[in-house]
MDAnalysis code that builds the backbone (N, CA, C; Angstrom):
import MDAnalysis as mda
import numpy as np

u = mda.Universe.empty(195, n_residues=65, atom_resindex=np.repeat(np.arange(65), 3), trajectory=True)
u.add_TopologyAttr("name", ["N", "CA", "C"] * 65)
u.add_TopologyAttr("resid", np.arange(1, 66))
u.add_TopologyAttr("resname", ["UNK", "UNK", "UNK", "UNK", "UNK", "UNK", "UNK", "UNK", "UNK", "UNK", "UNK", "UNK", "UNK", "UNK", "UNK", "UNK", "UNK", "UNK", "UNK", "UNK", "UNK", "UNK", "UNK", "UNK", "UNK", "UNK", "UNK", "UNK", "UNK", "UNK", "UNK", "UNK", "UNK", "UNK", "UNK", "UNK", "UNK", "UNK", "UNK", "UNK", "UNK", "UNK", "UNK", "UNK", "UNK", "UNK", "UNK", "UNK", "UNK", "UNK", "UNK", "UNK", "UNK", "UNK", "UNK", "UNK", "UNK", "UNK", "UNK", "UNK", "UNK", "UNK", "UNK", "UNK", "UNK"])
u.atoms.positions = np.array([
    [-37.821, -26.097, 29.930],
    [-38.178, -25.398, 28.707],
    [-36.906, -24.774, 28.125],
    [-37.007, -24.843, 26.783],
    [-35.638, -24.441, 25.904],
    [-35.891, -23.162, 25.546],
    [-35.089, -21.952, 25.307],
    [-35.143, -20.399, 25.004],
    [-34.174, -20.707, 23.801],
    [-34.705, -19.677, 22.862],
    [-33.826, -19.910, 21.707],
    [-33.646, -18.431, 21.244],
    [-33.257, -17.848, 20.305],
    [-32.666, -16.734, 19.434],
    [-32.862, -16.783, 18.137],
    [-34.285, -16.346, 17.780],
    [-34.290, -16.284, 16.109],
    [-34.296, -15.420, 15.421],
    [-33.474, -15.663, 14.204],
    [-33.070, -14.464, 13.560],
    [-34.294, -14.813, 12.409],
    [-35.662, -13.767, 12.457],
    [-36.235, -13.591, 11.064],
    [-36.141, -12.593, 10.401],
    [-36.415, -13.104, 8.784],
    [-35.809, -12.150, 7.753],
    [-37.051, -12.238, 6.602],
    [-36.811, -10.736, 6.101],
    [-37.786, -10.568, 5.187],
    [-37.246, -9.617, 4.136],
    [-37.146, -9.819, 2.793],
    [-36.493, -9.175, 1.616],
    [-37.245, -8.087, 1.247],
    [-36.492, -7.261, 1.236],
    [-36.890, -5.861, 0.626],
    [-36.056, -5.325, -0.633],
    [-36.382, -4.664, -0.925],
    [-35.733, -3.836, -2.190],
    [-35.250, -2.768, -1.801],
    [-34.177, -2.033, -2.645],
    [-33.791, -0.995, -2.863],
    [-33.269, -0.159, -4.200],
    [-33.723, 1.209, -4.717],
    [-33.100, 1.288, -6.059],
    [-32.380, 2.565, -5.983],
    [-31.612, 3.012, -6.678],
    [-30.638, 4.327, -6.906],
    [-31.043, 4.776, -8.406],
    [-30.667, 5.665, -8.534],
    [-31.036, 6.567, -9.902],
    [-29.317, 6.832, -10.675],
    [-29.383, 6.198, -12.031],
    [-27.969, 6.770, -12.597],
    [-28.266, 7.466, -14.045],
    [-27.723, 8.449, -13.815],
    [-27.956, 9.173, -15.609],
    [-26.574, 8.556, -16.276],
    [-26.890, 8.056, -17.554],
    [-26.248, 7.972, -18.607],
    [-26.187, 8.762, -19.536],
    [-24.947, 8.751, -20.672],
    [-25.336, 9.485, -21.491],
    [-24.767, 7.898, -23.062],
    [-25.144, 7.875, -24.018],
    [-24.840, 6.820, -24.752],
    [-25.779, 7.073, -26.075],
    [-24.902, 6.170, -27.120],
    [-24.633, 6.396, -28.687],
    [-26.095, 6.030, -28.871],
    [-27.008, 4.776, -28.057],
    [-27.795, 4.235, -28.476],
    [-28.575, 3.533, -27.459],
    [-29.748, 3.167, -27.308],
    [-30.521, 2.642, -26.496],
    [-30.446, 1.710, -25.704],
    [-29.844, 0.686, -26.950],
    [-29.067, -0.472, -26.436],
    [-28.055, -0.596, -25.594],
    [-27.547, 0.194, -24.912],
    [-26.337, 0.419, -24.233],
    [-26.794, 1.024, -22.899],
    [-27.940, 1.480, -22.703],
    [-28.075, 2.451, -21.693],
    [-27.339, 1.298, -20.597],
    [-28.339, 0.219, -20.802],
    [-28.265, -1.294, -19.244],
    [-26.866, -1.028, -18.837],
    [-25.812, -1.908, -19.418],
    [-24.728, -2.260, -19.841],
    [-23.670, -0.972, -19.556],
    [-24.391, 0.811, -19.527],
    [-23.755, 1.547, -19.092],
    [-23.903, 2.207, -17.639],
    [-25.218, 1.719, -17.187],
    [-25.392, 2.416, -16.246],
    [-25.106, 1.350, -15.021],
    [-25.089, -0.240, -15.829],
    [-24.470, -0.726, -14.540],
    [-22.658, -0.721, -14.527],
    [-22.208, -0.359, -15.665],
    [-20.839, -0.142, -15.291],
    [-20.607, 1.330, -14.829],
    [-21.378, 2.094, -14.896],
    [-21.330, 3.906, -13.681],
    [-21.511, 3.204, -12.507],
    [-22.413, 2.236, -12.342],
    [-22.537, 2.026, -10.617],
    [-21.355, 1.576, -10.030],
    [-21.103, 0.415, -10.975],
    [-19.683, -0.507, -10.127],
    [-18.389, 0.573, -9.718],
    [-18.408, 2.018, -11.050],
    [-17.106, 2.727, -10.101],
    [-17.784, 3.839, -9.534],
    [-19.000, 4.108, -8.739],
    [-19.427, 4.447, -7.969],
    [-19.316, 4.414, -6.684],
    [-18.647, 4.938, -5.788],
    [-18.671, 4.437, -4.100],
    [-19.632, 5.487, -3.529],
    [-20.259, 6.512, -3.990],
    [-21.087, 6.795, -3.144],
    [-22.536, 7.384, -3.737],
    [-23.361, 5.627, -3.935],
    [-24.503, 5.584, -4.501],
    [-25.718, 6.051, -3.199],
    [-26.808, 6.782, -3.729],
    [-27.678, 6.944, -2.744],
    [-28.309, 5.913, -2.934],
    [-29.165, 4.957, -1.728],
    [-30.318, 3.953, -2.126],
    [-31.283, 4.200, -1.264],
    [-32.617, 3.705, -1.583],
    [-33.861, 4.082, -1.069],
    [-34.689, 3.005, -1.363],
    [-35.270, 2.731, -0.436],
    [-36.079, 1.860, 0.218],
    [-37.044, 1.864, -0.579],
    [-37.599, 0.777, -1.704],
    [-38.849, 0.936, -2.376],
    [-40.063, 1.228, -1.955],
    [-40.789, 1.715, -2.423],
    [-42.166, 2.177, -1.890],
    [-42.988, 0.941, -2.019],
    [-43.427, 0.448, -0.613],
    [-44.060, -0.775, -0.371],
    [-43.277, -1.988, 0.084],
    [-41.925, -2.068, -0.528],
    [-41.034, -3.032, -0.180],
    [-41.123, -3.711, 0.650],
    [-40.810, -2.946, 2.280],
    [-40.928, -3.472, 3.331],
    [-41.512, -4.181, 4.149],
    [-43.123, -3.937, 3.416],
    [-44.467, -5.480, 4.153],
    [-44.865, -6.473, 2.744],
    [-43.926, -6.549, 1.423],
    [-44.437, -7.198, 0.326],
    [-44.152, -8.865, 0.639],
    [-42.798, -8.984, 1.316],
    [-42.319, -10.016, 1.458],
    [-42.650, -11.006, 2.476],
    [-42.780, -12.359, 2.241],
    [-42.842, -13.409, 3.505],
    [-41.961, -13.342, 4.114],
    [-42.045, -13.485, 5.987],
    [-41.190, -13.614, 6.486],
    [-40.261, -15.108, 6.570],
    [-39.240, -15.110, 6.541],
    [-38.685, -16.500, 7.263],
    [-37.449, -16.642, 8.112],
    [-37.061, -17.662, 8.804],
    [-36.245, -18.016, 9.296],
    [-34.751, -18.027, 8.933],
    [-33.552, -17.607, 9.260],
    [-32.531, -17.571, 8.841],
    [-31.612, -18.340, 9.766],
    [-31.937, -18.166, 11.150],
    [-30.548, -18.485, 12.036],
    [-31.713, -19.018, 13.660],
    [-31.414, -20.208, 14.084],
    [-31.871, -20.141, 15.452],
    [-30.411, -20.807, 16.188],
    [-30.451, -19.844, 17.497],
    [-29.197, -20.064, 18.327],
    [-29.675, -20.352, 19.946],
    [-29.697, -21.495, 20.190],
    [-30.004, -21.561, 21.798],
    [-29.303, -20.968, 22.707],
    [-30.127, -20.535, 23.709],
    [-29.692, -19.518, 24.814],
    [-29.502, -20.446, 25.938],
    [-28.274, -20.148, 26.007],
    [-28.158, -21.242, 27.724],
    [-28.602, -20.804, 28.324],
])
């Protein structure tokens, strides 16, 4: 009998909160994802529900000698 090592995976979400401030509505997107990019220390949090929404699947199997 063969023993193996599987790596399963299941996608979750996560979101952070950024205040903008901007000329016009149209800009908020476009500004708040350029605050994130020079951001290094974003909080993130685990969506509510996230964690059992997703199918599981397979990513990696590695046999065990």
């Amino acid at each position: 009998m063969a023993r193996f090592s599987v790596i399963i995976t299941r996608d979750v979400t996560e979101s952070t909160i950024i205040e903008v401030d901007v000329e016009a509505e149209e800009q908020v997107e476009d500004a708040a994802l350029d605050k994130l990019r020079d951001c290094v220390d974003a909080e993130w949090r685990l969506d509510d529900g996230s964690w059992n929404q997703s199918d599981v699947y397979v990513t990696g199997i590695d046999p065990i000698p």
